[in-house]
N, C-alpha and C positions, 0 to 999 in steps of 0.2 A: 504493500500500500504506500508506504514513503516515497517508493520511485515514483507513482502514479501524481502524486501532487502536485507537481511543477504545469502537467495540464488538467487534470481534473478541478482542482482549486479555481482559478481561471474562468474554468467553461461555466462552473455552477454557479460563481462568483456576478459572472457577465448578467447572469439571468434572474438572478434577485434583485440585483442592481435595478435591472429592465422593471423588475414587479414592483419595488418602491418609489422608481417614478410614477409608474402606472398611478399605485396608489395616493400619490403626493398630489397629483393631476387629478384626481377625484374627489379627493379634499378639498383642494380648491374650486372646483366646479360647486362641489355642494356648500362650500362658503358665500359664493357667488349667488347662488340659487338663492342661501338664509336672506342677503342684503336684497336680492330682488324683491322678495316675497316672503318678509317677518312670519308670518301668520304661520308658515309649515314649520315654525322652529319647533316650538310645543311637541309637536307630533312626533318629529325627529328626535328630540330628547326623549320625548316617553317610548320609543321602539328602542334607541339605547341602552336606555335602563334595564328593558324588559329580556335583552339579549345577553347582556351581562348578568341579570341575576339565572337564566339559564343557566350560562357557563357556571356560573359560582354552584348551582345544583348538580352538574354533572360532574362534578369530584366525588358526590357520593352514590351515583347513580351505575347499574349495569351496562345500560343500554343509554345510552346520553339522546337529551333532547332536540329536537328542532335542527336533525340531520338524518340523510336519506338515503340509503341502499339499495341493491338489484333486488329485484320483485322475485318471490318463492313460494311454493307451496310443501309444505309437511304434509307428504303421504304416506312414511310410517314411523313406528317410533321401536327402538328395542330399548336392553337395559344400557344406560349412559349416553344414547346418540339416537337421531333420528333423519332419516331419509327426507331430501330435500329436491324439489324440481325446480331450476333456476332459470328462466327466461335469458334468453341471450341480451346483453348490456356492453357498456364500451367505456375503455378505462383508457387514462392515461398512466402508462409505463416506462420505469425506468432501471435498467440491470444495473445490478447490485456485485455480478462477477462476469468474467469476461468469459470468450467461448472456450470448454472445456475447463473451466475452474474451479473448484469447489468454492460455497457459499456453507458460511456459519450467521445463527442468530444474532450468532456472540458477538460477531463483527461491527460494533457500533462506528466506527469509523466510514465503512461503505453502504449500512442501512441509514445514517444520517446523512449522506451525498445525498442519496438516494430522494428521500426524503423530501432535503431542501429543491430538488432540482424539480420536482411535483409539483411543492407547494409554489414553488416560485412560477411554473406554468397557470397553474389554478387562478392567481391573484394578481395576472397580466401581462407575464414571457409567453405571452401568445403571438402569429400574427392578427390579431383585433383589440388587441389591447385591454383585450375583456377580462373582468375578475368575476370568475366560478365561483359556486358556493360549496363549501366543505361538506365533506359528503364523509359515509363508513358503512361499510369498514375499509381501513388500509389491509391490503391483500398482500402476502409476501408468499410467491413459491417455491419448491425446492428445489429450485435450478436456477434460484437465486435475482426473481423480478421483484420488484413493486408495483402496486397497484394504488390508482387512485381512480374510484366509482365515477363516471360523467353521469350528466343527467341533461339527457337528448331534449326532453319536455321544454324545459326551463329554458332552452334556446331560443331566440327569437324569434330564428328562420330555422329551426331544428337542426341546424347543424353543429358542427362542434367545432372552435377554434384549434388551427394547428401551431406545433411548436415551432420557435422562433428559427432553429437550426433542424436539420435533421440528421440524422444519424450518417458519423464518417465510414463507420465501420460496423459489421453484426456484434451486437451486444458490446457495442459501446458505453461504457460507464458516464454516468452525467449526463447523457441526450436523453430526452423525450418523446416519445412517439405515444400514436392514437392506436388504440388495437380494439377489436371486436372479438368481446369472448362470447361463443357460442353454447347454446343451451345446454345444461349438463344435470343429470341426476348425483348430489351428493350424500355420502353418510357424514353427517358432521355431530364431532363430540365438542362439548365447552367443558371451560377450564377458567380458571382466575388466576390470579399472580402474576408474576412476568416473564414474561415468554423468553427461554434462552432455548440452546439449542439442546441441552439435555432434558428438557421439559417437552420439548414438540416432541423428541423421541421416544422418550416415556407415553408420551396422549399415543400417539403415531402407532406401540405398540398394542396396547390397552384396546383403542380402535380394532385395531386388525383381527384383535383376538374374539371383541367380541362378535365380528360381523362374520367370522367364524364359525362361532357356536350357534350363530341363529341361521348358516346355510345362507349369508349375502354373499353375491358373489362379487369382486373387483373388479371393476374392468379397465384392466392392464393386458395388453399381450402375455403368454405366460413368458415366463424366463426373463421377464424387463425388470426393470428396479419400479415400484410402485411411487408412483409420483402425489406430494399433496399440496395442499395449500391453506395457509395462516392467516385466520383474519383478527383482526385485531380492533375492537369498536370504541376504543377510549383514548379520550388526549393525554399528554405523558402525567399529570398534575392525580389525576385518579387514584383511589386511593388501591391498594393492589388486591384486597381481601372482596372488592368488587368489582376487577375489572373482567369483563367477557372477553377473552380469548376463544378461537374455535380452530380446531384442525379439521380438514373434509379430505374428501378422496372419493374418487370418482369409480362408483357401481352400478352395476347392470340389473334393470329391469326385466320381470319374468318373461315377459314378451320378448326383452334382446337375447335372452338365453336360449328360446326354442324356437328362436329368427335364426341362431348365429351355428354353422355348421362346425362344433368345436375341432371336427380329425381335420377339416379346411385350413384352420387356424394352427393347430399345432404344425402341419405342413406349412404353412407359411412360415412359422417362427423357426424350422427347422432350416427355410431358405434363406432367411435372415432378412425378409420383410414384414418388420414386426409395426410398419406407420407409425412411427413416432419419432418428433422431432430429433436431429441427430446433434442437438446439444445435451441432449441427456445420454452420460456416459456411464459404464458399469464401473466398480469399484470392487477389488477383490475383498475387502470390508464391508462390500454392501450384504443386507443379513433381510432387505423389506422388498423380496423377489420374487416374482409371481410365479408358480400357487403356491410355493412351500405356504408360505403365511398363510392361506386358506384352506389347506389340507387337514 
């Protein structure tokens, strides 16, 4: 990470810069606005108020207020986790490690890049100069993304502001780009505390075990390393004994199982087209490989 700083610093650096003019620039508009027209100040103060004593509630809350996530439905539940159907949604991402590198939770150094290089998109390193509204949960996957929820509605003209640079290189650390993630059935367990990378692995195994015992089945290629993703629904100020953590992982519905010709599949994995992104690498440490965990 030390070697990366001379440009990563730099790039993310340029881009909050860009967000706090944005913001300085909107300030002043809306001081302009108060001298136009006194009468909206009143109102202005009181939605202030009203957004801050929010925040000040969501230090002790699970699930924090007056912010908005991809649409789901719970269509089943077992013991500690339950099945979730996710509408396809479109996030703004930013890699957390470059191609073929391993990613730790641990890594507060390049999940804070990460991080700032979002929120600085979010709040006006756009090209439209537009400031987004904070959304949750921040999504982190195990191949080392971040995720920030967009919300298509809230657009003016439905679209979605792009980032101000785009990517030099695949999985460029610091750039931002728009991606569409596609509808997905998940098992997701919750958890509280703070998420390090011995904790995901802990939920990660606990998960597996139970969707196990209840005959869920994964859906991973066999023989891949099972892929998941952390969401995360609280600002860092929370207090930890409340905060919502979730791990998910992506399984098959009854219908995909007696759709999917399993001998087809294991003949594919045996040719070595298992369809999955070729930034997910095997590790002779990897121990979360499909079906042992399911067997």
């Amino acid at each position: 990470m030390p070697e990366e700083l001379p440009t990563l610093v730099p790039k993310i650096g340029s881009r909050i810069l860009d967000a706090v003019q944005n913001q300085a620039k909107k300030t002043l508009e809306t001081f302009q606005g108060d001298l136009a027209n006194p009468t909206r100040i009143p109102k202005r103060i009181s939605q202030q108020t009203a957004d801050f004593a929010t925040e000040a509630k969501n230090v002790f809350l699970e699930t924090p207020e007056g912010l908005e996530g991809p649409e789901y439905t719970v269509v089943a539940k077992g013991d500690g986790y339950e099945i979730r159907e996710y509408e396809g949604y479109t996030v703004a991402s930013s890699s957390m490690s470059k191609f073929g590198e391993k990613y730790s939770m641990d890594d507060v150094a390049k999940g804070g890049a990460a991080f700032n290089a979002l929120a600085a998109y979010l709040f006006g390193a756009n090209d439209e100069g537009k400031i987004m509204e904070m959304t949750t949960p921040v999504a982190t996957t195990s191949v080392g993304e971040m995720r920030f929820y967009l919300r298509k509605d809230r657009m003016n003209d439905g679209s979605i502001p792009q980032p101000l640079s785009k990517e030099n290189e695949f999985n460029e650390q610091g750039a931002v780009k728009v991606v569409d993630v596609s509808p997905a059935r998940l098992a997701v367990a919750t958890f509280t505390g703070f998420v390090t990378e011995g904790e995901v692995s802990r939920q990660k195994d606990q998960l597996l075990s139970a969707l196990a015992l209840d005959g869920v089945e994964v859906d991973t290629p066999h023989g891949t390393k099972i892929q998941h993703v952390v969401f995360q629904y609280n600002p860092p100020y929370t207090i930890p004994i409340v905060r919502r953590n979730e791990i998910a992982i992506s399984v098959r519905s009854e219908e995909d199982i007696e759709s999917k010709n399993l001998s087809d599949e294991w003949k594919s994995d045996l040719n070595g087209d298992d369809g999955i992104q070729s930034n997910v690498e095997m590790d002779d440490d990897d121990d979360d490989i499909a079906p042992s965990d399911v067997e």
